[in-house]
N, C-alpha and C positions, 0 to 999 in steps of 0.2 A: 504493500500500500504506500509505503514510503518513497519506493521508488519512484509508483506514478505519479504522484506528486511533484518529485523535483523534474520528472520531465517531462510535466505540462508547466510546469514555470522555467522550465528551458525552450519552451514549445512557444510560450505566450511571449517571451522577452528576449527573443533573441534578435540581433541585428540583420537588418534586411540588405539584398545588395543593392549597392548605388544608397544607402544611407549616411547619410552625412553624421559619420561618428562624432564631434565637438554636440550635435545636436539629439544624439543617440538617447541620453539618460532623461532629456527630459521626457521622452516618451515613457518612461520607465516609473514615473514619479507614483501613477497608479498602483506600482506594484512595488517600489521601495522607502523604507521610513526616511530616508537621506536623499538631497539633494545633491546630484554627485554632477552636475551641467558646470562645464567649466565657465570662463571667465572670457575667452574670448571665441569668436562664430567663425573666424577663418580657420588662424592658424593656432589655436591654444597649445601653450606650455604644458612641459608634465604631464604628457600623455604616456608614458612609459608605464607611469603606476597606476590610471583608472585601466586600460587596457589589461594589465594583468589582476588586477579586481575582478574582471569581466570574465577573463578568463577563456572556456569554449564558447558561452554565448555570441562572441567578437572574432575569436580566434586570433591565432598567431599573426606578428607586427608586420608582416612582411603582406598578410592575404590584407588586413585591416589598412595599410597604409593606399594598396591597389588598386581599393572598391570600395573603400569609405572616407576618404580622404580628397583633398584638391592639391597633394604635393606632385601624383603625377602627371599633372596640367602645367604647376607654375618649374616643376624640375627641371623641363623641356629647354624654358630659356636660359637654364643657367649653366656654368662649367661646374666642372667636380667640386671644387673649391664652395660654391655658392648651393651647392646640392648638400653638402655633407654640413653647410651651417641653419639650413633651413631644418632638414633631419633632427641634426641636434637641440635646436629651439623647440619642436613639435614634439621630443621625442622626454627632454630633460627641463633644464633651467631656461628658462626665457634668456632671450637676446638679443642687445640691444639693437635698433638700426634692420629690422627685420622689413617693415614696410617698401624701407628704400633698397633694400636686396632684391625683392619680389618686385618692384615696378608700383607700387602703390602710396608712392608720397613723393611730394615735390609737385613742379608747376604740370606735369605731363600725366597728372594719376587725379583730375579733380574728376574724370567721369566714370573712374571706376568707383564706387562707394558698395564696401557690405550692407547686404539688406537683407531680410529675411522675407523671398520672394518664393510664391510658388505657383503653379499651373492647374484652374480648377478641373481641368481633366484628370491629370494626373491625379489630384486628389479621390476622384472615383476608382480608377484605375491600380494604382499601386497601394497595397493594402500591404500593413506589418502582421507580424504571427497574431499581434495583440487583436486583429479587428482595426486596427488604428490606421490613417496613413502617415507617410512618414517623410522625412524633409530630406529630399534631392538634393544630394551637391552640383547638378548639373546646376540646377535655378539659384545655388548661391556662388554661383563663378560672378565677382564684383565687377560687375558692366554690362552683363547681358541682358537684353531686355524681352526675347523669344525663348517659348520652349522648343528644343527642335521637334521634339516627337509629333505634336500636335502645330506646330508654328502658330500657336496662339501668343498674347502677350504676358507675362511673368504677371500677378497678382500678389497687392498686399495688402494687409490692414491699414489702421490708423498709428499712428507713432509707438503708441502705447502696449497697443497690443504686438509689437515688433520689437518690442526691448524686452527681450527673454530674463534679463536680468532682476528685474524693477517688478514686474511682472509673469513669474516662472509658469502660472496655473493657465495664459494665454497664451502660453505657446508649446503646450505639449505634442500638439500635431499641428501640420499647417489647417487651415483652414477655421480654427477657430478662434474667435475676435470678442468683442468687448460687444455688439451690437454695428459695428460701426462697417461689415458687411467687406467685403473684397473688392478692390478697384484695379483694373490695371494698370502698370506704370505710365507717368506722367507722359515720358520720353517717348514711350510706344503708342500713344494713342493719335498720334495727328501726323503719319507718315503716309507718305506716296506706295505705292504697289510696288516700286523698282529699291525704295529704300526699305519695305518690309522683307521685301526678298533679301536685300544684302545680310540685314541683320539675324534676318533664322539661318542665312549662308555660314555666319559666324558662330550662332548657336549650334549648330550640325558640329562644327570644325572642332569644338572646344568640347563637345561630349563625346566626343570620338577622341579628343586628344586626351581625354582624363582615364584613356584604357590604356595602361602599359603595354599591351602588345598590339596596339593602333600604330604602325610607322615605330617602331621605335629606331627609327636611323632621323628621325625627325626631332633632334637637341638642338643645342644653340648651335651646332656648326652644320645642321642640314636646314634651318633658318638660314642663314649668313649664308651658304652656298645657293639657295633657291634665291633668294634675294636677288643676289650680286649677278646670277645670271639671267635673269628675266631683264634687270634692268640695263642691265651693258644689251641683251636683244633688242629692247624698246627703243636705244639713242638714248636713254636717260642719265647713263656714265660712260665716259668718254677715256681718251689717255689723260688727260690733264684734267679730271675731276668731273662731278658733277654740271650738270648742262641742267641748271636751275630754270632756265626758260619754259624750256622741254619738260621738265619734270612735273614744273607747278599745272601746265598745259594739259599736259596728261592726265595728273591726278584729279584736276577740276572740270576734268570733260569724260570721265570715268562713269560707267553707272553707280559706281560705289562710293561717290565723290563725298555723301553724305556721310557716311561711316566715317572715311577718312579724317573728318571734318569734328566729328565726334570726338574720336577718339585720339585726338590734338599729336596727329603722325608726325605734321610739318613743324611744328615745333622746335626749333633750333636745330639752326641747320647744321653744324658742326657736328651734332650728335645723328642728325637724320642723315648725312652726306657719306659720315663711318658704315651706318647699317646701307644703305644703298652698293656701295662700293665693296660691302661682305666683309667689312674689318669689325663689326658689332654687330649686338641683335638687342631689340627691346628686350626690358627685363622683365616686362609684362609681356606674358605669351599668347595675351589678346591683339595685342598691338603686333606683334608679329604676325600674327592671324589674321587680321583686314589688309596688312600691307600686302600680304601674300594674294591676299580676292583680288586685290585691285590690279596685281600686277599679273594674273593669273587668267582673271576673272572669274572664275568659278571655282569651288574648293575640290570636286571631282576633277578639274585640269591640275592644280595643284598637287593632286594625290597620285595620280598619272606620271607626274613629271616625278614626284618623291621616288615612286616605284622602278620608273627606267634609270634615272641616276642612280638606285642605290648602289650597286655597283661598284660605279667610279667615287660615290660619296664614300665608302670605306676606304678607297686608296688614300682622298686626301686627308683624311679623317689627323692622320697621325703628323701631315706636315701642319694642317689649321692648330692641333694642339700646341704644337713647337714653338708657331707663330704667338700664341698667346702667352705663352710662358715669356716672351722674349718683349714682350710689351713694355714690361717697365724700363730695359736699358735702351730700348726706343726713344720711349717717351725723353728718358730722360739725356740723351745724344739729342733730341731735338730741342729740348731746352736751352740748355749748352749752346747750340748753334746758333737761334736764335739771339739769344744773349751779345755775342759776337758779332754780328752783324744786325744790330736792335738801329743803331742812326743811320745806316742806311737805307734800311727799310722803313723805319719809320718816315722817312723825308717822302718816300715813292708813294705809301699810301694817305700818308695824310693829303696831298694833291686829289687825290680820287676823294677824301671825307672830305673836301670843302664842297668839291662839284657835288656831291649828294646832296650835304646838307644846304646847297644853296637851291636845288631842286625838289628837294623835299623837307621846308623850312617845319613844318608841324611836327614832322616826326619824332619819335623816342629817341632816345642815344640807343639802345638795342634794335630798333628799327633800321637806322640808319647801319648801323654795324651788318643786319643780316642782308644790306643792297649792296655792299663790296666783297670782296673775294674772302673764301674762306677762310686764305692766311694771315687773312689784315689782322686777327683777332691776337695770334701771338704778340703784334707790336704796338695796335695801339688798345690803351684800355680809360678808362671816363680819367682815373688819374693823371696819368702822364700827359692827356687832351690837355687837361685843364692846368697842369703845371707847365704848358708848355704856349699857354696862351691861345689855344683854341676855341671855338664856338661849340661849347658844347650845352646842348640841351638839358635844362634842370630838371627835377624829378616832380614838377610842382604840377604840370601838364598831367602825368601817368597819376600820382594820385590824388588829383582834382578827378579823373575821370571814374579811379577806385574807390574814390570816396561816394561818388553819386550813384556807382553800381550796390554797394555795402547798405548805406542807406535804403536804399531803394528794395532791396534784398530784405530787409529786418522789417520796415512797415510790410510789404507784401504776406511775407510769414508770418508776421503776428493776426493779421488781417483773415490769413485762411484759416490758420489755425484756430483762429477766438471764432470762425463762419463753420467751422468741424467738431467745435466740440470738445477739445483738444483735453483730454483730461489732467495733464502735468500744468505745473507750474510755467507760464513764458517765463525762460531764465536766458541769461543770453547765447547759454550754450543750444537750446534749443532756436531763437532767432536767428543766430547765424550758420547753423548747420545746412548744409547746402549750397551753399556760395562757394565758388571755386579758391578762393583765397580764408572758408573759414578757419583751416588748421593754422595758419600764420595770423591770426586775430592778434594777439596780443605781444607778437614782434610790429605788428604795425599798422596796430587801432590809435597811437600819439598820431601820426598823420591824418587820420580822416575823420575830422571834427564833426560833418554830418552825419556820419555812421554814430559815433558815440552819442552824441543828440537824440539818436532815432530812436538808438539805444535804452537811453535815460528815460525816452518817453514811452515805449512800448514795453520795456522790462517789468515783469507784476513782482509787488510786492507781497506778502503773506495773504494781507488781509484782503487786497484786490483780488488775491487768485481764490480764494474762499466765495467773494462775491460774484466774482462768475460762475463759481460750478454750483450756486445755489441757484443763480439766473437761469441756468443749463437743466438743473433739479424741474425747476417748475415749469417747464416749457417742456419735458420730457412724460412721453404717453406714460411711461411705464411706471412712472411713481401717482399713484390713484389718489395717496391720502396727502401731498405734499400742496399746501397752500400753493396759491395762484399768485405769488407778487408779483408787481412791476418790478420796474428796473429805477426806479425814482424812491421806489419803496423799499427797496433792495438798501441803496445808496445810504437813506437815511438811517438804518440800522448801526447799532454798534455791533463792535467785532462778536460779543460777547454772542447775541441775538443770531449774528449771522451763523456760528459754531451750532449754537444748537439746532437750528432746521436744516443744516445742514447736515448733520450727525443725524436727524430726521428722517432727511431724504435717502442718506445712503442704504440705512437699516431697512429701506423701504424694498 
């Protein structure tokens, strides 16, 4: 009798494939006195020891990291070096500088964001031993907005019910919410047919590439080699570098142009010209992923091309490592040379920065820089401009501009959110979530005086954020016996008054 018992409680709670282990135990919560849901939704620390807690329900590190994990998606882009520190984060002690390993911080990572998204198909469809369904790592790869299976668009709750943390008991499976009902994502719902195509193109790509034995000659050097050879086919890299013309030309008359555009490819061109030319790959293996559609166009050409090169991709497999290893006495022989020959060069392109800047007087000083030649960047830089008596453009322009987007950001989101319902507190971490620049808020919210204003005026206080979820209480079906205030009546209360119908309406 004993027996059957533990193996229907091996039966009911064991891990499903394609389950997203970080998100495994809250499904489990019905069945265990402990909360055991780690801390973070990607790549959580310390997984060494809830996996061996688990045991055979999980099974061994190696099947769990395979089929329940998103390392073998982001492993793709990295060398061994960047493999074996991601592993060790996932696996032991957290580490620092993790986000900017995987491609997910800095100015080129504001459109990937964790969310906890899922597909109400699939929610019918994929059922756990429990009866329950259960939360896909495909739908939580940070950027995608399709599910391949169904090319429907990714659905999610309201904020609230999406912070597993804060809220453990509304997110035990996807699909269940606060009341506030499934919507799909913002980004997917107002696209063309040609750009819905691109993007389930990329959701296809990335749930096939989260199978270790999907291409696995497809790392960061059969990236870099697929790259480097489409675009030397296209005219897009030439003997003497990139043909920037040609490139921008192309990728803006692409059908995938919008993706591109998304997923901020162009983005510095020193960094874009390396991955064109096959000397880098994105760190984000999404971004390797659309550059590949675009250059490709389709991910079945892509996969075509992976399979007849493999081949030759193993021959040069061992000189691309070689090459990489040898990167830093590169780099640093080009330093050095530079250095030496810094006033002559600097005399030849500052000629070229005046004619720019006298052509394009508005521009950035980073604008300007990305309309002369790649090399200009080694010699001249805002300092030595300006200690040299040059025209160079103040920073007052770019965050005049940052400041009206920040603002403008902060009332907008206070605005939906207080029109939704929003059950948390507006704090300002929640105002500025979402804006491309809100992880750098506080190296440089001292510049943007209307953002901080917006700020002061939209941020709730205690006893403001009490008077709205009482306003929200009484205007809501579901509480029968909660007085009918106004919002005038509301106001005139004290804290005291507003505490208890509030405390009223919850119990309700």
């Amino acid at each position: 009798m004993q027996s059957n018992e533990v193996f229907a409680s091996m039966v009911m709670t064991s891990i499903a494939d394609g389950e997203h282990l970080p998100l495994y135990p809250a499904r489990l919560r019905s069945f265990a006195c402990v909360d055991l849901t780690p801390s973070g939704l990607l790549f959580p620390s310390g997984m060494r020891s809830l996996i061996d807690q688990f045991g055979d329900l999980v099974g061994p590190l190696d099947k769990v990291f395979a089929r329940n994990m998103l390392l073998p998606l982001f492993k793709r882009a990295l060398d061994p070096e960047g493999q074996a520190f991601l592993e060790g984060h996932c696996l032991d002690a957290p580490k620092m500088g993790l986000p900017a390993v995987v491609g997910l911080n800095g100015p080129r990572s504001g459109w990937a964001r964790a969310t906890a998204a899922c597909c109400p198909m699939c929610i019918q469809d994929d059922i756990a031993p429990c009866g329950n369904p259960f939360w896909k790592r495909d739908h939580l790869v940070p950027g995608l907005l399709f599910c391949s299976r169904h090319q429907l668009p990714l659905h999610v709750p309201c904020e609230m019910c999406a912070d597993f943390r804060k809220h453990p008991n509304l997110t035990t499976h996807p699909g269940r919410h606060c009341g506030c009902g499934l919507r799909p994502l913002s980004q997917a719902t107002a696209l063309s047919d040609a750009d819905m195509a691109s993007e389930t193109e990329m959701a296809k790509a990335a749930s096939n590439l989260l199978q270790p034995n999907y291409l696995p000659q497809l790392n960061h050097i059969g990236f870099a080699t697929l790259v480097a050879k489409s675009a030397s086919e296209l005219g897009l890299v030439e003997e003497k570098g990139v043909n920037w013309r040609r490139t921008e030309e192309y990728l803006k008359d692409t059908p995938h142009s919008r993706l591109i555009s998304r997923t901020s490819i162009l983005l510095g061109r020193v960094q874009v010209g390396a991955v064109l030319r096959g000397k880098a790959v994105f760190r984000n293996p999404l971004q390797g992923v659309a550059l590949l559609i675009a250059l490709y166009g389709t991910w079945d050409a892509v996969e075509a091309e992976c399979l007849t090169a493999a081949s030759e991709e193993r021959q040069t497999a061992p000189a691309k490592e070689k090459e990489n290893v040898s990167l830093r006495s590169t780099a640093a022989r080009n330093r050095k040379w530079a250095a030496k020959n810094h006033d002559r060069w600097f005399a030849h392109y500052v000629e070229a920065y005046r004619e720019v800047r006298r052509m394009h007087p508005d521009d950035t000083f980073s604008q300007l820089m990305r309309r002369l030649p790649r090399c200009a960047g080694y010699f001249l830089s805002r300092a030595n401009m300006v200690a040299a008596g040059e025209d160079v453009p103040t920073r007052f322009a770019y965050d005049k501009a940052l400041d009206r987007s920040f603002s403008g950001h902060i009332r907008a989101t206070a605005k939906r959110l207080s029109d939704e319902g929003y059950r948390g507190r507006l704090t300002q971490r929640a105002l500025t979530r979402g804006h491309r620049m809100d992880l750098a808020w506080y190296q440089i919210r001292d510049r943007l005086p209307l953002a901080k204003l917006a700020l002061a005026e939209c941020e709730e206080s205690e006893p403001a954020y009490r008077r709205r979820r009482l306003m929200t209480l009484c205007n809501s079906a579901t509480v029968l016996k909660m007085p009918q205030f106004t919002k005038g009546q509301i106001n005139e209360m004290d804290d005291v008054a507003v505490r208890k119908f509030l405390k009223h309406g919850v119990a309700q």
